[in-house]
GUKEZA-53461 format. One line per 5 residues: their letters; for each residue x, y, z of C-alpha. Coordinates in Angstrom, 2 decimals. Layout:
% residues N
A = X/Y/Z  ... $
***
This chain:
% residues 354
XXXXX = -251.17/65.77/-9.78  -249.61/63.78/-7.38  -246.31/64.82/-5.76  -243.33/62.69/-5.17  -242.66/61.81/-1.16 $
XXXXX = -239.47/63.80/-0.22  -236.32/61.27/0.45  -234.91/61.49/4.33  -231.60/63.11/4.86  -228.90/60.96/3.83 $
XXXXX = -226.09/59.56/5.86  -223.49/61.38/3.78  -225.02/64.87/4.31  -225.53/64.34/8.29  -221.07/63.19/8.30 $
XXXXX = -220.32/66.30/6.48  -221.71/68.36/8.99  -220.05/66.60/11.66  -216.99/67.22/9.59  -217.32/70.73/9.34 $
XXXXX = -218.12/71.10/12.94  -215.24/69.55/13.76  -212.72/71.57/11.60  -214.81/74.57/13.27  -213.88/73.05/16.65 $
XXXXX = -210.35/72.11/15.68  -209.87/75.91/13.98  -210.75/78.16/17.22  -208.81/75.38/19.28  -205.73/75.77/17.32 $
XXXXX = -206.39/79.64/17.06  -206.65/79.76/21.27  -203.80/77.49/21.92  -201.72/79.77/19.50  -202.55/82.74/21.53 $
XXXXX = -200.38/82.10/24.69  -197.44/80.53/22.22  -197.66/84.38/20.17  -197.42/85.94/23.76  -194.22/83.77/24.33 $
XXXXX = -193.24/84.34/21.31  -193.12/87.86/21.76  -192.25/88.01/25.70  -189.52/85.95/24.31  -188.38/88.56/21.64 $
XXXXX = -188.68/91.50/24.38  -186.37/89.85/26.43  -183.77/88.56/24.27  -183.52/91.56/22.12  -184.95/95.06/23.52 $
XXXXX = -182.02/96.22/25.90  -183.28/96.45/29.85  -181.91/98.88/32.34  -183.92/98.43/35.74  -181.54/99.60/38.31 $
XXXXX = -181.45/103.18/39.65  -179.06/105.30/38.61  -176.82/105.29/35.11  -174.26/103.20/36.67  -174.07/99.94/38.52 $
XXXXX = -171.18/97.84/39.70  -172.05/94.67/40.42  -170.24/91.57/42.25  -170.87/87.74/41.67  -169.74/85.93/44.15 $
XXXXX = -167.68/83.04/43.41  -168.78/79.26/43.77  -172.33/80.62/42.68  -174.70/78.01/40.46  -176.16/79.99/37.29 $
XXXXX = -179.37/79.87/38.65  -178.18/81.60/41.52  -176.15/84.20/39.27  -179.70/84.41/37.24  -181.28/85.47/40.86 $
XXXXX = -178.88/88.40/41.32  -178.91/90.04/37.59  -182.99/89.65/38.21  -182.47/91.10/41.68  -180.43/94.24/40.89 $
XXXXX = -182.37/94.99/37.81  -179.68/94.04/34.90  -181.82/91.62/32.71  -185.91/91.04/33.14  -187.46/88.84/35.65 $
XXXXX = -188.84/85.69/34.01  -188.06/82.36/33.02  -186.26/82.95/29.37  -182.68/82.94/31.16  -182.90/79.44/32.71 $
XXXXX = -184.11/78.56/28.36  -181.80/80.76/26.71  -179.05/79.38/29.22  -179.76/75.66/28.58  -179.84/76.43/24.92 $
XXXXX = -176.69/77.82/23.98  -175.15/75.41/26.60  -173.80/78.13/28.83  -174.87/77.64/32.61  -171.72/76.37/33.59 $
XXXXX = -169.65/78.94/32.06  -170.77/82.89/33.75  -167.60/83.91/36.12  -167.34/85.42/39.22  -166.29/89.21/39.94 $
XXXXX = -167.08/92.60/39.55  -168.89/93.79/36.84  -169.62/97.45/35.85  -173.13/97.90/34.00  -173.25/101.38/32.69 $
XXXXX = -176.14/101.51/29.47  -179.19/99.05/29.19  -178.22/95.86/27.66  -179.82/92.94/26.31  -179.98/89.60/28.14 $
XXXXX = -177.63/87.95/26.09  -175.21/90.78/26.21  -175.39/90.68/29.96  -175.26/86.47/30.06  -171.76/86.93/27.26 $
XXXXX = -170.09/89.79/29.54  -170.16/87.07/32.20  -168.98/84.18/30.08  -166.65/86.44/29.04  -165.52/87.39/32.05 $
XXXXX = -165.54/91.17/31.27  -164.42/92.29/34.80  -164.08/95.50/36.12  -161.05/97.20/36.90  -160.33/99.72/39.27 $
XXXXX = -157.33/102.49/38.40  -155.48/103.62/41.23  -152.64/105.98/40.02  -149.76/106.35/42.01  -147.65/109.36/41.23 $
XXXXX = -143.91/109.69/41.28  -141.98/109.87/44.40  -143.99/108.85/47.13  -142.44/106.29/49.57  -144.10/103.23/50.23 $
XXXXX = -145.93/103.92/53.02  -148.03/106.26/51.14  -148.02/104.31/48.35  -149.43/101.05/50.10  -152.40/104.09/51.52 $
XXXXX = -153.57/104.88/48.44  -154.35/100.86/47.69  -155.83/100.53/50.78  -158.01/103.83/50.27  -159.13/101.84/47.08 $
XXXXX = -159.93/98.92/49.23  -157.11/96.56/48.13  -154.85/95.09/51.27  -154.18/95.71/54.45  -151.17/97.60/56.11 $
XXXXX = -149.77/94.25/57.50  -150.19/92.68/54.51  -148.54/95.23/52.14  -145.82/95.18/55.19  -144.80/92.12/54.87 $
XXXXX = -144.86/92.29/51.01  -142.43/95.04/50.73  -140.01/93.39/53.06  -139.73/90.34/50.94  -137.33/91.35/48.71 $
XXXXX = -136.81/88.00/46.97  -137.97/89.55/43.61  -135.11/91.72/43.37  -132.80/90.05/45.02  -131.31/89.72/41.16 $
XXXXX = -131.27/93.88/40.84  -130.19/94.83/44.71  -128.46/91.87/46.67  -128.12/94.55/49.53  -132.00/95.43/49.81 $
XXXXX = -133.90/95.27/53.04  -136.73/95.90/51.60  -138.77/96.99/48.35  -138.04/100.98/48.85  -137.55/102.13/46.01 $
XXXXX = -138.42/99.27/43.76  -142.18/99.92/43.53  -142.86/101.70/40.38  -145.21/104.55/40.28  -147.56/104.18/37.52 $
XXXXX = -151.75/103.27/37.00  -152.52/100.01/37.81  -155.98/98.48/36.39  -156.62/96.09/39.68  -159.49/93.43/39.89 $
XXXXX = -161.08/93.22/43.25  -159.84/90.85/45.50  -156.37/91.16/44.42  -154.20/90.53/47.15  -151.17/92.81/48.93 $
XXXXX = -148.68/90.36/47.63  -149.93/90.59/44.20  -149.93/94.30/44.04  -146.36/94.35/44.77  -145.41/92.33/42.58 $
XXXXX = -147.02/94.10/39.80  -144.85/97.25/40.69  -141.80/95.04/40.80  -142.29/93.74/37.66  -142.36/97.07/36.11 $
XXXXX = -139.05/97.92/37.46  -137.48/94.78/36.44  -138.60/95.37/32.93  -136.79/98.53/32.84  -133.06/97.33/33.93 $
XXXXX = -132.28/95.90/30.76  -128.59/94.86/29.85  -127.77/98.02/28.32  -128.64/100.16/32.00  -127.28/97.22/33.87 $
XXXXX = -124.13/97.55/31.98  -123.99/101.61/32.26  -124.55/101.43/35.51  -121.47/99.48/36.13  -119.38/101.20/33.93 $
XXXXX = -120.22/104.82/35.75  -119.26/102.94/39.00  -122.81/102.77/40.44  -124.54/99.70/41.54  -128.34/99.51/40.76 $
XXXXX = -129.23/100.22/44.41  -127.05/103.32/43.95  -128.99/103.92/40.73  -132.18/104.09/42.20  -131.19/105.78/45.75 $
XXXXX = -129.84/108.90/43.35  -132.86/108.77/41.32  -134.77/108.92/43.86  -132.75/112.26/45.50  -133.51/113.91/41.84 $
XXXXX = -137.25/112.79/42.43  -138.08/114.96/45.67  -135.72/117.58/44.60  -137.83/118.68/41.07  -141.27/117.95/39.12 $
XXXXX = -139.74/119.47/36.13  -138.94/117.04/33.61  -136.14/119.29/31.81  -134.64/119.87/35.13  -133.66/116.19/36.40 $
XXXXX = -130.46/115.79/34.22  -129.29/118.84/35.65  -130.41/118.21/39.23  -128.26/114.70/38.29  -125.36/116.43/37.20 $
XXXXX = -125.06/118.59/40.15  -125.26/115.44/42.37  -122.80/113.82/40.33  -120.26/116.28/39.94  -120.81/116.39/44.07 $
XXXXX = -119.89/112.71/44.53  -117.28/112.68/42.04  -115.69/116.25/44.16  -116.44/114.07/47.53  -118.53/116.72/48.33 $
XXXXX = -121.55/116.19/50.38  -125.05/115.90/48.62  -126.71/118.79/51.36  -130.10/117.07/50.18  -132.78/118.19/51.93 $
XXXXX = -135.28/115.23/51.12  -132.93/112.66/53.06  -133.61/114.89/55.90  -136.96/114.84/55.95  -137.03/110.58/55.06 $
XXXXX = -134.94/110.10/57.98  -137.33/112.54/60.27  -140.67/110.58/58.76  -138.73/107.09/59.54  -139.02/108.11/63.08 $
XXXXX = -142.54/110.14/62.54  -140.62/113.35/63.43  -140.96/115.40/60.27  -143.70/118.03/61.17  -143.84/119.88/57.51 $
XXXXX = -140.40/121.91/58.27  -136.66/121.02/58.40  -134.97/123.43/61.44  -131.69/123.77/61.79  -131.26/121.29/64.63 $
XXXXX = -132.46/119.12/61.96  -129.36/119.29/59.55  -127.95/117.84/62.37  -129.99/114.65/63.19  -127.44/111.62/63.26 $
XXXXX = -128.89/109.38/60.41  -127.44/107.65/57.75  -130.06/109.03/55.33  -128.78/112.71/56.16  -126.80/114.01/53.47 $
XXXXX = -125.71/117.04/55.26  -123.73/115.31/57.41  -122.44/111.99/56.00  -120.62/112.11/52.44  -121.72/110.16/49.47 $
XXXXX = -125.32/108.46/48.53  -127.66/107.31/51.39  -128.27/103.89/52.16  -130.98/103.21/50.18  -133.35/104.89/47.95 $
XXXXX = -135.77/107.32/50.00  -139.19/107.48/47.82  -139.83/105.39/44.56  -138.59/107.39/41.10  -140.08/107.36/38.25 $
XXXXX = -138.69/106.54/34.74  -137.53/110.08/34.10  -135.75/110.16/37.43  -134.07/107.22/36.57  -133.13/108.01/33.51 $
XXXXX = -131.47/110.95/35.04  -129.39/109.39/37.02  -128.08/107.51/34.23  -128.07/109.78/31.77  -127.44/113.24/33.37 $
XXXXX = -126.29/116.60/31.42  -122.47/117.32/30.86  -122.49/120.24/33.61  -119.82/121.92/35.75  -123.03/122.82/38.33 $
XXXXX = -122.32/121.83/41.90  -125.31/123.90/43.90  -128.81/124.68/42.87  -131.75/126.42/44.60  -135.05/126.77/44.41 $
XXXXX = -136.56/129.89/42.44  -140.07/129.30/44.71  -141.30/128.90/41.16  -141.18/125.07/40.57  -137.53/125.93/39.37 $
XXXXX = -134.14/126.23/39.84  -131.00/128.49/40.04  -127.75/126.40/39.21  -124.43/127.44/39.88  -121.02/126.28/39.56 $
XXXXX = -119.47/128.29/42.63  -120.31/129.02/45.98  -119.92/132.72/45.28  -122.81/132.78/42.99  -125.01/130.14/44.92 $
XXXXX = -124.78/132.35/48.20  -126.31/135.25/45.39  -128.65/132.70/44.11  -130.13/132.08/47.71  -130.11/135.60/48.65 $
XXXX = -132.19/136.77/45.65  -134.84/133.84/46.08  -134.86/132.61/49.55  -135.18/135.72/50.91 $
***
């Protein structure tokens, strides 16, 4: 039997192969280009949404400088360890259109964060604030150390703040300076706030206070504001003891209203510190010292206020208990002894002073 010759390969048989090698090809191309786009991908993910902490320590506080481009702000969050080195910020940046809006100053970083959440606290301009608590009664010269301790001012610049006395010049037409007027309270302070600034934050705060109404009760209890706030600050240094100010008022009160002399040993020890000659004890050749500021031997209020009073001082001046005391003494327990007499003072002093 004879067999039929075989037919050659055809043309359409030899394309599909090429075809198929060519999808192959095309396949474990598109399958090796996809690799590095997955890693992206997911370097991408990490860094947008996996919070990052890569400084030392659980805290950081952390200053941009102002005048800084964003690549430049990028550089130091890379640099101190808040977000992850790589390119994604420059991206993530230029996508949600936000290079030209991170702000300078201090920023506190204290749990890992995200990049985003690190890029929005800038935009946001989530500063830090430092507290610096100033507590009732000190005069200004330890108030204005306690800012600079914090690193805000200088002395000559807080000096020449607190004898501008333009912002009160409404309250106290008599002022020579800001004595007085600084209010003692916590102030939240970003850094780089200036001397000027500072004191005009405490100012404020006092201003705020003389409404009308104590403006008006002042004047009709025959005080000015300056007398106000120089008695308030007598009732101040004399007790701690918020139950005991109206009383310490009333005694100081009934005193000026007698023409009797205030015997305050605080003005004693303001005038000795004006001339840096308190030493931590008031002697007898002391009671003596010829100031203005010593109530032992001029009558009626001192010149001027002698630390800065707080709101419960003041309100004692204004407001102070319906007493016939004209003497009190300390207990040596944070307290006092009042007395209407001298009889019963000279007892009081003799049982606790001794």
């Amino acid at each position: 039997m004879k067999r039929k010759p075989s037919r050659p390969p055809s043309g359409r048989a030899g394309g599909s192969r090429r075809r198929s090698l060519v999808k192959t090809l095309l396949t474990f191309l598109g399958v090796f280009l996809w690799i590095p786009v997955m890693m992206g991908l997911v370097f991408y993910y990490l860094w947008v949404a996996v919070p990052y902490r890569g400084y030392p320590g659980s805290t950081l506080l952390l200053e941009i400088p102002p005048h800084r481009s964003a690549l430049e702000v990028l550089q130091i969050l890379q640099d101190r360890g808040v977000i992850r080195a790589g390119p994604f910020a420059r991206f993530y940046l230029r996508l949600t259109r936000r290079a030209s809006g991170l702000r300078a100053g201090e920023y506190l970083f204290d749990h890992p964060l995200t990049a985003p959440e690190v890029l929005d606290k800038l935009v946001r301009g989530e500063i830090y604030y430092h507290r610096v608590t100033l507590p009732e009664g000190l005069r200004s010269a330890e108030t204005f150390s306690l800012f600079e301790r914090d690193g805000f001012g200088t002395e000559e610049a807080f000096r020449e703040a607190f004898r501008d006395t333009r912002p009160i010049a409404n309250l106290d037409e008599e002022a020579t300076d800001l004595e007085g007027y600084l209010f003692p309270d916590t102030y939240l302070l970003a850094k780089g706030t200036t001397a000027a600034e500072i004191v005009q934050q405490m100012v404020n705060h006092v201003q705020a206070l003389w409404t009308t109404e104590w403006q008006e009760l002042a004047r009709s209890s025959g005080l000015s504001v300056r007398e106000v706030m120089t008695l308030a600050s007598l009732i101040e240094k004399e007790t701690a003891r918020d139950e005991e100010r109206p009383l310490i008022s009333s005694v100081f009160h009934n005193r000026l209203r007698k023409r009797m002399r205030l015997q305050c040993d605080p003005t004693i020890i303001y005038a000795l510190a004006m001339r840096s000659g308190y030493r931590g004890r008031i002697t007898r050749r002391d009671l003596a010292l010829d100031s203005r500021y010593n109530t032992y031997v001029y009558g009626g209020l001192p010149p001027g206020p002698i630390a800065n009073p707080g709101l419960d001082a003041i309100r004692a001046a204004l407001y102070p208990d319906d007493t016939d005391y004209l003497y009190f003494v300390s207990m040596n327990t944070g307290r006092h002894a009042f007395s209407t007499n001298l009889r019963d003072h000279s007892l009081a002093v003799r049982k606790y002073q001794r």
